[in-house]
C-alpha positions as protocol buffer text, in pm:
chain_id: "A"
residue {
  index: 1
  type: UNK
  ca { x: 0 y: 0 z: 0 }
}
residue {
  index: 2
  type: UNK
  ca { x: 344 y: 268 z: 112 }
}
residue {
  index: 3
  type: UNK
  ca { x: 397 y: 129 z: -232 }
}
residue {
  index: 4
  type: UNK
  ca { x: 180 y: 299 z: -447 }
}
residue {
  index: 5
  type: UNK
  ca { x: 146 y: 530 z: -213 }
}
residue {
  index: 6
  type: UNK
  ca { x: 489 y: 664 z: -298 }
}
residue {
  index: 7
  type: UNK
  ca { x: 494 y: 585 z: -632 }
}
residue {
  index: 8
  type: UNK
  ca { x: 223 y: 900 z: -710 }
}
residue {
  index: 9
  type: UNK
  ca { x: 481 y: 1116 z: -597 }
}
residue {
  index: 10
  type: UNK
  ca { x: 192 y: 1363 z: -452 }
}
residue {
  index: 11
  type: UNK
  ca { x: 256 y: 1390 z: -29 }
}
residue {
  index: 12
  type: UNK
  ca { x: -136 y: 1471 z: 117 }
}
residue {
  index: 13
  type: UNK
  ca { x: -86 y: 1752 z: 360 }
}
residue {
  index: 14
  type: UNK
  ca { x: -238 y: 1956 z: 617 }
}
residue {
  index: 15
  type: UNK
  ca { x: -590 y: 1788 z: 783 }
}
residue {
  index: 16
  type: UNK
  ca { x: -597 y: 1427 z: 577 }
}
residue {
  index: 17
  type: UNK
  ca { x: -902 y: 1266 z: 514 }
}
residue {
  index: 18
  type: UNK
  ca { x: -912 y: 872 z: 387 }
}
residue {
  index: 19
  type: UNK
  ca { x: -1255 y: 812 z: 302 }
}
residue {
  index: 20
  type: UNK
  ca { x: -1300 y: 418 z: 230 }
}
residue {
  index: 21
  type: UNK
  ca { x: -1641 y: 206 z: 327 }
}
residue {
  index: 22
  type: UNK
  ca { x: -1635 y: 90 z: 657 }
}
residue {
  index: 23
  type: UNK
  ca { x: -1878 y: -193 z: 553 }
}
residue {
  index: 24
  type: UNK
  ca { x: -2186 y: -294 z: 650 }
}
residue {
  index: 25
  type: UNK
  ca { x: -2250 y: -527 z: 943 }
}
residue {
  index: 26
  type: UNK
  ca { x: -2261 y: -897 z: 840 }
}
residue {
  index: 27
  type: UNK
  ca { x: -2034 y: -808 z: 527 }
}
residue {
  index: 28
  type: UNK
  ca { x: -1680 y: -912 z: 506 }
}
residue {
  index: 29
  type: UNK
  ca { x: -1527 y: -856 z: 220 }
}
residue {
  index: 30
  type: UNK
  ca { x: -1459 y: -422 z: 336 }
}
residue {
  index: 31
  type: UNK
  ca { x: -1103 y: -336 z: 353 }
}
residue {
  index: 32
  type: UNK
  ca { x: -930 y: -523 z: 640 }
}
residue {
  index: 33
  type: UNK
  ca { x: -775 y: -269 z: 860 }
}
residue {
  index: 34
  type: UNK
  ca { x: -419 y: -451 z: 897 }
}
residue {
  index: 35
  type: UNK
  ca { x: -372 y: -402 z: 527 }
}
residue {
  index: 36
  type: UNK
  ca { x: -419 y: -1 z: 536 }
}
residue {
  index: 37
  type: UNK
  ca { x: -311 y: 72 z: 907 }
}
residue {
  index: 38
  type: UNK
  ca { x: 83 y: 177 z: 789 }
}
residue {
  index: 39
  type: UNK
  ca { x: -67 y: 381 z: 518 }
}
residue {
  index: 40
  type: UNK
  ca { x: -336 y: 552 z: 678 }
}
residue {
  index: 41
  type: UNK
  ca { x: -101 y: 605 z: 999 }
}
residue {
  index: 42
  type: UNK
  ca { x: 175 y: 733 z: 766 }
}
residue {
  index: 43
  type: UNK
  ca { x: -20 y: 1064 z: 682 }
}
residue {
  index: 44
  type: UNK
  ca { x: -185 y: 1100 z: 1040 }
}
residue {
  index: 45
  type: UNK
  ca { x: -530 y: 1063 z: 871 }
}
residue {
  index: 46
  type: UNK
  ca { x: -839 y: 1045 z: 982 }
}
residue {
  index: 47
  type: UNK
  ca { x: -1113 y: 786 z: 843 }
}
residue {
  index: 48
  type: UNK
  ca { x: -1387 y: 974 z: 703 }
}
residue {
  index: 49
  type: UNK
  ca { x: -1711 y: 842 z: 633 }
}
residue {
  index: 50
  type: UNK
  ca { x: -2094 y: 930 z: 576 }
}
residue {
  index: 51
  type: UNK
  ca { x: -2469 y: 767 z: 715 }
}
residue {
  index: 52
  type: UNK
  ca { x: -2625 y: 523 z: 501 }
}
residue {
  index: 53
  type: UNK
  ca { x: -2976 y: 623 z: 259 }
}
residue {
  index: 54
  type: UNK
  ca { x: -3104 y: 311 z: 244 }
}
residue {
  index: 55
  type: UNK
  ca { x: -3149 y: 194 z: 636 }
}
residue {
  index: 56
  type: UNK
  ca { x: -2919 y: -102 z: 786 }
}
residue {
  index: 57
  type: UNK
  ca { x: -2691 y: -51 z: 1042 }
}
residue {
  index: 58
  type: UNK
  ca { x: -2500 y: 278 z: 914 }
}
residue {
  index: 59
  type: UNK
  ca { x: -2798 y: 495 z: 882 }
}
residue {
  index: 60
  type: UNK
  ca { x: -2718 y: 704 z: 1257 }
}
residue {
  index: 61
  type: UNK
  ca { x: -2400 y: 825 z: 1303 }
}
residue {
  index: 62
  type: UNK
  ca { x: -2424 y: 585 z: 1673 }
}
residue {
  index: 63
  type: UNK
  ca { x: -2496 y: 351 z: 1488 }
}
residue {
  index: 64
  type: UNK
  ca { x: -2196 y: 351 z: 1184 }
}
residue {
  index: 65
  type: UNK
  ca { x: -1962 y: 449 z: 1424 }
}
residue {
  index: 66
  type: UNK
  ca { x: -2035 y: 128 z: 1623 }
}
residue {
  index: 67
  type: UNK
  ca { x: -1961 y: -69 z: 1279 }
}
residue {
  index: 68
  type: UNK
  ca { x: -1650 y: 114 z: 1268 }
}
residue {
  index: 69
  type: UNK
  ca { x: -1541 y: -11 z: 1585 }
}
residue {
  index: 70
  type: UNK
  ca { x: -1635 y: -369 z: 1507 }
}
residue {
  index: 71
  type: UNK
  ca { x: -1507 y: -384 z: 1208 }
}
residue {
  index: 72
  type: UNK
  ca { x: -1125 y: -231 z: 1318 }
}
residue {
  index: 73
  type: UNK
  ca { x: -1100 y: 90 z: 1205 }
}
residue {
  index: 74
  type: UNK
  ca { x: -1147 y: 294 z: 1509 }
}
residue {
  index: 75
  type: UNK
  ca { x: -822 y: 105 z: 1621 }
}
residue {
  index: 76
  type: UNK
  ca { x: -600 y: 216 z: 1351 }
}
residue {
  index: 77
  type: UNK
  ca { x: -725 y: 554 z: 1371 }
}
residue {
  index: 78
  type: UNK
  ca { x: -997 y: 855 z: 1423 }
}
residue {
  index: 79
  type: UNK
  ca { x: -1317 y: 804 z: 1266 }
}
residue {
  index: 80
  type: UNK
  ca { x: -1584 y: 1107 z: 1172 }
}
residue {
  index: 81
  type: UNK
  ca { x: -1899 y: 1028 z: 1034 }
}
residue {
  index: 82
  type: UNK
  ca { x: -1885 y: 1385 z: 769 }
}
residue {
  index: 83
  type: UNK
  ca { x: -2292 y: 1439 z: 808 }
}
residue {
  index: 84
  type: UNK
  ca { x: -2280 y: 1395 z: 1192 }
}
residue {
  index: 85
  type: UNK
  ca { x: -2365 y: 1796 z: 1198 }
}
residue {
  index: 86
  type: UNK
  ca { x: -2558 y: 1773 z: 861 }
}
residue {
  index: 87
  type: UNK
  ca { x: -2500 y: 1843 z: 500 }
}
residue {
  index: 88
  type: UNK
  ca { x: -2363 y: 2141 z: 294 }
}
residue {
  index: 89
  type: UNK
  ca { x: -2369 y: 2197 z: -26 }
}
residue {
  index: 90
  type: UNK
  ca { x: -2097 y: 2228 z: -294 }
}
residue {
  index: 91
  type: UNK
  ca { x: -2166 y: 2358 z: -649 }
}
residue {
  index: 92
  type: UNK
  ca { x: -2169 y: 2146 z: -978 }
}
residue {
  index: 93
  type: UNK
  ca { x: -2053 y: 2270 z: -1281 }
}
residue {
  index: 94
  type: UNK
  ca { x: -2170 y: 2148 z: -1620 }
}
residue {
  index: 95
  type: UNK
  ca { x: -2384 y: 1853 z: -1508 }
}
residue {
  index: 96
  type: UNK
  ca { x: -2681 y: 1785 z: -1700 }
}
residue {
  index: 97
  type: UNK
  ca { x: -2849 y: 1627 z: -1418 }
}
residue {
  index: 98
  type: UNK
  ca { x: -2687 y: 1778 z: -1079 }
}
residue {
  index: 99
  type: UNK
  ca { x: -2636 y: 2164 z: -1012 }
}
residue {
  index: 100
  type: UNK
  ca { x: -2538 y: 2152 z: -569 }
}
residue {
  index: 101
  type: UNK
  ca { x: -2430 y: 1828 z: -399 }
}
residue {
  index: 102
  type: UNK
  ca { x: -2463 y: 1745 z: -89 }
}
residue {
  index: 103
  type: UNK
  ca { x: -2183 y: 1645 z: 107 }
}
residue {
  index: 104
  type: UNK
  ca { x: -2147 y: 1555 z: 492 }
}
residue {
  index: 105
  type: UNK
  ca { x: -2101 y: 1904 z: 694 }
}
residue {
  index: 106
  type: UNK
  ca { x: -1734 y: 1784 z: 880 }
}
residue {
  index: 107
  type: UNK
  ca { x: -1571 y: 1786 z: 460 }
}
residue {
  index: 108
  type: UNK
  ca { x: -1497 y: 2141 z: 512 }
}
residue {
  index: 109
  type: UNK
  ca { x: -1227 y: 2023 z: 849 }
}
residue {
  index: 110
  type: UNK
  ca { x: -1012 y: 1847 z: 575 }
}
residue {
  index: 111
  type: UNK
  ca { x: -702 y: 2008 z: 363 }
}
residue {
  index: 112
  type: UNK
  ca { x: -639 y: 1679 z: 179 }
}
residue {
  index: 113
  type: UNK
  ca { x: -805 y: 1361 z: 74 }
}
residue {
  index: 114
  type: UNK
  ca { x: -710 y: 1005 z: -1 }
}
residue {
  index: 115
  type: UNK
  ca { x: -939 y: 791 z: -145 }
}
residue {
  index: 116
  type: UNK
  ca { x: -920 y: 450 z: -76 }
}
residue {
  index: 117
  type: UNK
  ca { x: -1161 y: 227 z: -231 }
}
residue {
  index: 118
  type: UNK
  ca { x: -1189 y: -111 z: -208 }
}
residue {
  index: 119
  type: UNK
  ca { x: -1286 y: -206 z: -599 }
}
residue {
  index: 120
  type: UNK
  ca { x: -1605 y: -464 z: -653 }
}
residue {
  index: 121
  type: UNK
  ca { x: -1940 y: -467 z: -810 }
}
residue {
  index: 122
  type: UNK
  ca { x: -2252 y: -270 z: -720 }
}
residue {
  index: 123
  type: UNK
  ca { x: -2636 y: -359 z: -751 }
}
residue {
  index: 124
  type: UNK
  ca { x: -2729 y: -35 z: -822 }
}
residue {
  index: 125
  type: UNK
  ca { x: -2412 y: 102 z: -1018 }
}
residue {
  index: 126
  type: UNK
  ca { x: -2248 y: -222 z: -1188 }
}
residue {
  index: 127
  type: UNK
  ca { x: -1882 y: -144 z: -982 }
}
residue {
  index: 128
  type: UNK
  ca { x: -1772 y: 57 z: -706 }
}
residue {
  index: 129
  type: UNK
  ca { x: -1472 y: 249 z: -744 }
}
residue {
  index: 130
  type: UNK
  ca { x: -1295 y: 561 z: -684 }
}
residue {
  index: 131
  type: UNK
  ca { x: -1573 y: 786 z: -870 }
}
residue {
  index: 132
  type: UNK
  ca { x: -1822 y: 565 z: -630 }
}
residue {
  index: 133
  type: UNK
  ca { x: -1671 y: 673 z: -327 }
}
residue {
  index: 134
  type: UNK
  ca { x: -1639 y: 1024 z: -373 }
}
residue {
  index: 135
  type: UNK
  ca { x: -1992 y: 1089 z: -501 }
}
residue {
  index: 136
  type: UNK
  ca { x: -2238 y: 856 z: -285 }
}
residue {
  index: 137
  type: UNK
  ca { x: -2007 y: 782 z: -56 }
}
residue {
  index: 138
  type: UNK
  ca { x: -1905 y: 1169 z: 39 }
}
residue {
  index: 139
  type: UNK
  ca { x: -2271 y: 1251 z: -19 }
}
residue {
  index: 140
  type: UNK
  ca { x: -2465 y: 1289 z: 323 }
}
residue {
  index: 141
  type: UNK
  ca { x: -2805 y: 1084 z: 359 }
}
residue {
  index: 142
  type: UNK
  ca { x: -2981 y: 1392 z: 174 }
}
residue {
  index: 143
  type: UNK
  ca { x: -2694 y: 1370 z: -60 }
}
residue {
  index: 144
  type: UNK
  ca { x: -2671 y: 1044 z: -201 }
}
residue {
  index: 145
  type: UNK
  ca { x: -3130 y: 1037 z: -224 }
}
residue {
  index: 146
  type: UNK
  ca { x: -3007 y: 1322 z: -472 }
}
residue {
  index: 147
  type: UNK
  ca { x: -2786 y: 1139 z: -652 }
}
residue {
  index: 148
  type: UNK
  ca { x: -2990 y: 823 z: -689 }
}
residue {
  index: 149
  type: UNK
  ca { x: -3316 y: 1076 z: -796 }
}
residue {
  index: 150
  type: UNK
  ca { x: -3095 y: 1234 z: -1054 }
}
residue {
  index: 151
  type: UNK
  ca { x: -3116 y: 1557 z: -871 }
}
residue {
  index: 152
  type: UNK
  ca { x: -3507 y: 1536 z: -827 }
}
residue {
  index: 153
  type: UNK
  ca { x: -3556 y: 1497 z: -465 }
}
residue {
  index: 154
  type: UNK
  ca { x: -3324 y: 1517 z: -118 }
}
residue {
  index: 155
  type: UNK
  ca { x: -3592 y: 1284 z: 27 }
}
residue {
  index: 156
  type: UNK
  ca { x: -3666 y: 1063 z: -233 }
}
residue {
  index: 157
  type: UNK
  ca { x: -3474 y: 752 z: -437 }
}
residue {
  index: 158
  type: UNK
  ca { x: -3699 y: 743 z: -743 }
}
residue {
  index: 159
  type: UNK
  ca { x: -3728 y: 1012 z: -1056 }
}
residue {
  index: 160
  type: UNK
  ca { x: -3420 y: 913 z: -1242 }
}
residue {
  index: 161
  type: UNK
  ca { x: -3324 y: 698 z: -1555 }
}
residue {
  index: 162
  type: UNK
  ca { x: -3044 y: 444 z: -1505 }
}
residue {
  index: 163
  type: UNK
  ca { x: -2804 y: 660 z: -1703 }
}
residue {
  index: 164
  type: UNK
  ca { x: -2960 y: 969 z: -1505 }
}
residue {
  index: 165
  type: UNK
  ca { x: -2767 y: 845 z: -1226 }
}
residue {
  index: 166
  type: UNK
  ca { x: -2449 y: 717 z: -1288 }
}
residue {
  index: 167
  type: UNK
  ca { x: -2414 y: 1045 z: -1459 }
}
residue {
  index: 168
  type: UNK
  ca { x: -2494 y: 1237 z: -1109 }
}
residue {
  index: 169
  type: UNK
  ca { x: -2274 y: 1024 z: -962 }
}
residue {
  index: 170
  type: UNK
  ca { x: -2012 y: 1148 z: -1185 }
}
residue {
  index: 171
  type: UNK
  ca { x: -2129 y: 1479 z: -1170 }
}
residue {
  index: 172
  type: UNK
  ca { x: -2115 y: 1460 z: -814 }
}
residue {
  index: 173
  type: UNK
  ca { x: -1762 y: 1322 z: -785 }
}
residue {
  index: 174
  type: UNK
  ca { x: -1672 y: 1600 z: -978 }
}
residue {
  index: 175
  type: UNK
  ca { x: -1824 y: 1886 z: -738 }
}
residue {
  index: 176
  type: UNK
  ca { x: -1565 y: 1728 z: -465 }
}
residue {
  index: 177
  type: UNK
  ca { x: -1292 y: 1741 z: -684 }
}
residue {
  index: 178
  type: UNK
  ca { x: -1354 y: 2079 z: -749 }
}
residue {
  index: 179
  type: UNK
  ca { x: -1423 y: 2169 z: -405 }
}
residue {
  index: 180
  type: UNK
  ca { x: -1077 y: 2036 z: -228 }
}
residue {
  index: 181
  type: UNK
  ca { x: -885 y: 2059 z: -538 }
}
residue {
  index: 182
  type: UNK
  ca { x: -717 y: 1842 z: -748 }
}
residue {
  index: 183
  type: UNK
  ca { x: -378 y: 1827 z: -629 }
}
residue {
  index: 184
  type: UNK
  ca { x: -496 y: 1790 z: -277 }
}
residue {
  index: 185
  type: UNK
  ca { x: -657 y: 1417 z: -370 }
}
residue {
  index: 186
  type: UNK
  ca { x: -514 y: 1089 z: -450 }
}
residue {
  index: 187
  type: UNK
  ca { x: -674 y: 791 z: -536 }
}
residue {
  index: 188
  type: UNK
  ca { x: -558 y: 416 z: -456 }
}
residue {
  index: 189
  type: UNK
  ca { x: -810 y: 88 z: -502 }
}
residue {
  index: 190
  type: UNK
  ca { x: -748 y: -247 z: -373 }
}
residue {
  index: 191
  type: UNK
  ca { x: -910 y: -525 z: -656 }
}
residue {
  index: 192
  type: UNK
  ca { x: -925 y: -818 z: -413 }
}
residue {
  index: 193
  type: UNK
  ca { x: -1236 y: -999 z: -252 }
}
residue {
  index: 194
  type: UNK
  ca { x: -1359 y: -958 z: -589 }
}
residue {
  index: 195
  type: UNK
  ca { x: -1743 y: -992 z: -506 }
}
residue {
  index: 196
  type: UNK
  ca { x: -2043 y: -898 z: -789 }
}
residue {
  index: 197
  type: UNK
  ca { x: -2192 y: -683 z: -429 }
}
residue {
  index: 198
  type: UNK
  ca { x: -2060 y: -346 z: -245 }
}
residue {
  index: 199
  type: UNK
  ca { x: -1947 y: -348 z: 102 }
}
residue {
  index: 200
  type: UNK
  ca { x: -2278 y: -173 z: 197 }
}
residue {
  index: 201
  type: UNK
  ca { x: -2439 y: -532 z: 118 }
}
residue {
  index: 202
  type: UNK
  ca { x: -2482 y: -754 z: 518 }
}
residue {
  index: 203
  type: UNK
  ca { x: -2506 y: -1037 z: 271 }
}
residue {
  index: 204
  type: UNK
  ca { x: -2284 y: -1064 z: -36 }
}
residue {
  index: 205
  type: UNK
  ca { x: -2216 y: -1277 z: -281 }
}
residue {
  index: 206
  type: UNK
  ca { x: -1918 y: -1451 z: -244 }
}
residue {
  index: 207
  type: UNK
  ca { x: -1610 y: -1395 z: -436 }
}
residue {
  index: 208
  type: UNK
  ca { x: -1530 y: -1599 z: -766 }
}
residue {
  index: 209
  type: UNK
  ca { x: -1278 y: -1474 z: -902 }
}
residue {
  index: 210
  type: UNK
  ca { x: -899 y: -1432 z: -811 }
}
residue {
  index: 211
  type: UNK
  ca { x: -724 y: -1132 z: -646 }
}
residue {
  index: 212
  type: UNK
  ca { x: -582 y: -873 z: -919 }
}
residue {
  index: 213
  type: UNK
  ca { x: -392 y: -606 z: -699 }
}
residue {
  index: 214
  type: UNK
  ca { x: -337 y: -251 z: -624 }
}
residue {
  index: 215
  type: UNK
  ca { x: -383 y: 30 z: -817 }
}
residue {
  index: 216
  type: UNK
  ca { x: -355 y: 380 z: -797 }
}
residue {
  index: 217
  type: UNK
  ca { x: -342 y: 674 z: -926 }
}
residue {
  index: 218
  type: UNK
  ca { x: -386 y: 1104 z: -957 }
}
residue {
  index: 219
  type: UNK
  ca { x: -727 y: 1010 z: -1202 }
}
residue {
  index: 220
  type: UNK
  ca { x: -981 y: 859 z: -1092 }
}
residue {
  index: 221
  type: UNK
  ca { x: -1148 y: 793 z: -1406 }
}
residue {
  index: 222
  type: UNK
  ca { x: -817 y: 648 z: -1509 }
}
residue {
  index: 223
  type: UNK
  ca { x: -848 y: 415 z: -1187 }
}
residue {
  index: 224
  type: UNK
  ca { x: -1170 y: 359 z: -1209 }
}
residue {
  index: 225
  type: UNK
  ca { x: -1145 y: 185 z: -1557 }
}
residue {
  index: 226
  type: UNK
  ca { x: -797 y: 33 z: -1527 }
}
residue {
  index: 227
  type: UNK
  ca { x: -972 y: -159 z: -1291 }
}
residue {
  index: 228
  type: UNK
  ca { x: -1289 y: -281 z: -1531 }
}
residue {
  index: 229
  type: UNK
  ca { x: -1023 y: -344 z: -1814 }
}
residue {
  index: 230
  type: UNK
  ca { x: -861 y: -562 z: -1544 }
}
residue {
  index: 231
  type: UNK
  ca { x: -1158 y: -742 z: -1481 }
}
residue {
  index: 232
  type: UNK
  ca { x: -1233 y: -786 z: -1839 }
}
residue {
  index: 233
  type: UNK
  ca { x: -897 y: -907 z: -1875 }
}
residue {
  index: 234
  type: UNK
  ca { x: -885 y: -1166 z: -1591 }
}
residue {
  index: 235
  type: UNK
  ca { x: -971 y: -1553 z: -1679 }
}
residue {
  index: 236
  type: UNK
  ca { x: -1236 y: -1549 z: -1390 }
}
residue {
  index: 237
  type: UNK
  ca { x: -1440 y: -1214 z: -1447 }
}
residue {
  index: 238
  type: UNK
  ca { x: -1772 y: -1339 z: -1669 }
}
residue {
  index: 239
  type: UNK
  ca { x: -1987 y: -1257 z: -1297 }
}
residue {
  index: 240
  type: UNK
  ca { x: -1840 y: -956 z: -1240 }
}
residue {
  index: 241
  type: UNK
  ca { x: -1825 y: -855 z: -1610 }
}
residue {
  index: 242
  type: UNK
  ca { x: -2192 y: -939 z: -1649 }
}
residue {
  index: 243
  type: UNK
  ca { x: -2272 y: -712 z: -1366 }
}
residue {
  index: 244
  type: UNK
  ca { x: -2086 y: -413 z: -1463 }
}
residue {
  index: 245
  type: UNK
  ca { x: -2298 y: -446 z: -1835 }
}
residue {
  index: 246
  type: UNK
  ca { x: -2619 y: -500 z: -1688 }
}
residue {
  index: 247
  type: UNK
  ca { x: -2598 y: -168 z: -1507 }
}
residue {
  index: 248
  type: UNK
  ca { x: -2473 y: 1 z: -1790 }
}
residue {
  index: 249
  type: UNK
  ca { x: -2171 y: 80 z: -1548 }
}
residue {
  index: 250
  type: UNK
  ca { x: -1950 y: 217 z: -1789 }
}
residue {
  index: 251
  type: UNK
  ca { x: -2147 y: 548 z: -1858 }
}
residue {
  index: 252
  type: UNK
  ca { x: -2045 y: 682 z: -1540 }
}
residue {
  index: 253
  type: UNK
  ca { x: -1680 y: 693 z: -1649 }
}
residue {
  index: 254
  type: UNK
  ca { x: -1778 y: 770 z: -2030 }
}
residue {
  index: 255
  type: UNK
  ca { x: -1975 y: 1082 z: -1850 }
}
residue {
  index: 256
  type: UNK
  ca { x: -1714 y: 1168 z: -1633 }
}
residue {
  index: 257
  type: UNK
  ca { x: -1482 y: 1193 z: -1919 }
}
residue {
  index: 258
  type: UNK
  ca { x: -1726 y: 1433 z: -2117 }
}
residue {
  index: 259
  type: UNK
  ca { x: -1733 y: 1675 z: -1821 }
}
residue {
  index: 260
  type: UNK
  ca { x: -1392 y: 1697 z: -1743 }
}
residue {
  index: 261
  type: UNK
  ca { x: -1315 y: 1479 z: -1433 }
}
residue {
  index: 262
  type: UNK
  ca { x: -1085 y: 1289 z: -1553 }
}
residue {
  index: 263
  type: UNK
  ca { x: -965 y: 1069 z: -1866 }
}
residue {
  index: 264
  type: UNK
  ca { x: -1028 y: 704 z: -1968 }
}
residue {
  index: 265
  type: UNK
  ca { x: -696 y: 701 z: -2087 }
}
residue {
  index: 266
  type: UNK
  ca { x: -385 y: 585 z: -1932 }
}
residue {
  index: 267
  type: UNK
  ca { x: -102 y: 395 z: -1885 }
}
residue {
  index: 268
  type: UNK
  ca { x: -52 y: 59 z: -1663 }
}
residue {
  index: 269
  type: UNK
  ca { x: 297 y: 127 z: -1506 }
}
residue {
  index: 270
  type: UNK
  ca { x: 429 y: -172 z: -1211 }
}
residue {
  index: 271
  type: UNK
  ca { x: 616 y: 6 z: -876 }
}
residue {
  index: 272
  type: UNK
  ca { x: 926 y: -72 z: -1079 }
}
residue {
  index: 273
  type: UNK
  ca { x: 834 y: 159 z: -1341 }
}
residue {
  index: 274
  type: UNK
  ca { x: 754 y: -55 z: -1637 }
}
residue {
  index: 275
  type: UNK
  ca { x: 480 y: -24 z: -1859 }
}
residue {
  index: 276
  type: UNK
  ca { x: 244 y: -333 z: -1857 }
}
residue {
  index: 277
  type: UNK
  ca { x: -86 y: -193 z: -2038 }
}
residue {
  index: 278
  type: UNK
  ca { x: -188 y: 107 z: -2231 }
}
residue {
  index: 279
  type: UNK
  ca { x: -485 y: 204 z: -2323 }
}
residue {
  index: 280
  type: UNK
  ca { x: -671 y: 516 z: -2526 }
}
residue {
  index: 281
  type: UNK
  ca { x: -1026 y: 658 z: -2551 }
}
């Protein structure tokens, strides 16, 4: 993880946030605490996180933080649930969908982000990545109904088309972006546990395919579909695959692209600095 870390070459300063799912009780396939504690530790951060939409045992802050603690994190280091105190609202620019998101309130203590995702399908969104977990997952409660609605409603899922929403939540990762800027964020994802769920499922399917690796990089839409070329790539991908195309996943990152988050471009490069994979869109 000090790894790739390094490798970016960017050094997060000042109040550090690492926003990563903390997972939903019963799931356990989240990040495993041993396997980030050096790197979290190593920038003095703090693990940022906001309430649940949908019910389940994040949806109070008492609640999630309780999780937390179960689940290891508040051992390795603080833990603020970001909508504890509320929401507040950042601007979007050129979304066709989104023009304010809602974020949790406690975003505005932070100088610095890394986001560490933990990469694996979604029911909803067909994968969860790094554009995942800086649009629903930085979104308060109020904030990620809007996403889901397609901007419609703070209190409401429903409105939307399928595309409507991946879009937002590209949209949305890009009001955060904007918001902290750029070069204070870094992005690194972890491809193991390779599940067809999210980490906000108690009850997951089980993994079937093998561990790929870890990936990072200053892009997230360049992270983001490293990792679906990897799983397209791998011998043991077809569920995984299959989920991501059902959803229609890949329109968040072809929207995200079109508004200027980021580029589906990039280039594959090992720690040791060779190039193993290029690709161009």
């Amino acid at each position: 993880m000090k790894k790739v870390y390094d490798a970016l070459g960017r050094n997060l300063n000042g109040n550090v946030a690492v926003k990563l799912s903390t997972g939903e009780a019963g799931g356990s396939y989240y990040l495993s605490p041993d396997l980030i504690k050096d790197l979290v530790q190593s920038v003095n951060g703090t693990i940022v996180e906001c309430n649940t939409a949908y019910g389940g045992s994040r949806s109070s802050t008492a609640m999630h933080r309780q999780v937390a603690e179960d689940h290891g994190f508040t051992a390795i280091a603080k833990v603020d649930i970001m909508d504890e105190n509320g929401s507040m609202s950042i601007p979007v620019t050129g979304g066709k969908n989104l023009t304010e998101d809602l974020v949790g309130e406690n975003l505005k203590n932070y100088d610095s982000i890394m986001v560490l995702s933990h990469f694996k399908g979604h029911s909803m969104g067909g994968f969860g990545g790094a554009i995942k977990n800086i649009s629903i997952g930085i979104g308060s409660a109020d904030g990620k109904r809007l996403i889901h609605s397609a901007g419609r409603s703070w209190s409401s899922w429903g409105g939307g088309t399928q595309d409507q929403f991946l879009e937002s939540m590209a949209e949305a990762a890009g009001a955060v972006i904007d918001y902290m800027g750029e070069e204070n964020m870094l992005y690194i994802s972890v491809m193991n546990n390779l599940s067809v769920d999210c980490d906000c499922d108690s009850n997951p399917a089980e993994p079937d395919m093998h561990d790929i690796g870890i990936l990072a990089s200053l892009d997230p839409v360049a992270l983001d579909q490293a990792c679906v070329d990897l799983v397209y790539t791998a011998p043991d991908g077809d569920s995984l695959i299959q989920r991501i195309e059902s959803r229609n996943g890949i329109h968040t990152l072809e929207h995200a692209q079109s508004i200027g988050v980021g580029s589906r471009s990039y280039e594959l490069i090992s720690v040791d600095g060779t190039v193993t994979q290029q690709s161009k869109r």
